[in-house]
N, C-alpha and C positions, 0 to 999 in steps of 0.2 A: 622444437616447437614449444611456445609458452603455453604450460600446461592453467586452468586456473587453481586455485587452494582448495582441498579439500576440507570440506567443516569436519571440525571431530568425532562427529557422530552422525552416520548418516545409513539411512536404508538401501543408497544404490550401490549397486554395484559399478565400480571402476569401470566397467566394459561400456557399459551402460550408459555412465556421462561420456565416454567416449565420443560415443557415437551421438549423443546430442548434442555437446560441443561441435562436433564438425559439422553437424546441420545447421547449426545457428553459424558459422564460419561461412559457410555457403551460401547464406539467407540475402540476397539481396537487400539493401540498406534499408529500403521502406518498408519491407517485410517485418524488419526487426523493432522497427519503428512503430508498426501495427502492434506488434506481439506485445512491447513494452507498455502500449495505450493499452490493451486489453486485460493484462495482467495488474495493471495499477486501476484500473476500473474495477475488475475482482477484486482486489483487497479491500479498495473502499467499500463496496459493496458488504462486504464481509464483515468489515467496522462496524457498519452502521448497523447493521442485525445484532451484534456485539452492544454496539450504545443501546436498541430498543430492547434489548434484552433485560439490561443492566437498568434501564430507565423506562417504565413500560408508561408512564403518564407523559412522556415528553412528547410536544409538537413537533411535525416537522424542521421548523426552521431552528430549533433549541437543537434537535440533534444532529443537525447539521454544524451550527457553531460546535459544537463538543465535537465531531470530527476536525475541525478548525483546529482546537485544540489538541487535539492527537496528532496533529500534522506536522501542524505548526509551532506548537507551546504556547501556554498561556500568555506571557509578557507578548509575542508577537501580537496574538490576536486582540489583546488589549488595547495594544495602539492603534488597531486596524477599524476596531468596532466601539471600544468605547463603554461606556455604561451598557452596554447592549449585552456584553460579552459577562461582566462583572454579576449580572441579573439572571443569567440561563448558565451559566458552565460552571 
């Protein structure tokens, strides 16, 4: 069986991901499809506490673009938004 990589440094134990791996193996497709929406919705969420942290005067939609940026990279969002982008991030 293809096992996946262990990162070099890690708190779990081998047993451990074992047996997580074969739950997500098990996971019916849309399961895991939830799982991935929910876990990338956490980190954003987690960014952006991260940006209001980092920038306690910013509006809403300034820290949003700056997520954009963390996302995406600057030269992307530049061509996306414009002066809009060049002004807040």
């Amino acid at each position: 069986m293809l096992r996946p990589p262990r990162p070099a440094i890690t708190d779990t134990a081998p047993e451990a991901d074992a047996v997580r791996f074969e739950r997500y193996r098990r996971m019916a497709p849309a399961d895991k499809v939830l799982r991935v929406v929910e876990l990338t919705q956490g980190a954003g969420l987690l960014a952006l506490a991260g940006l209001r942290a980092r920038h306690p005067g910013a509006d809403e939609p300034e820290l949003l673009l700056r997520l954009a940026v963390l996302r995406l990279g600057a030269e992307l969002v530049e061509r996306a938004y414009g002066a809009c982008s060049r002004s807040r991030a």
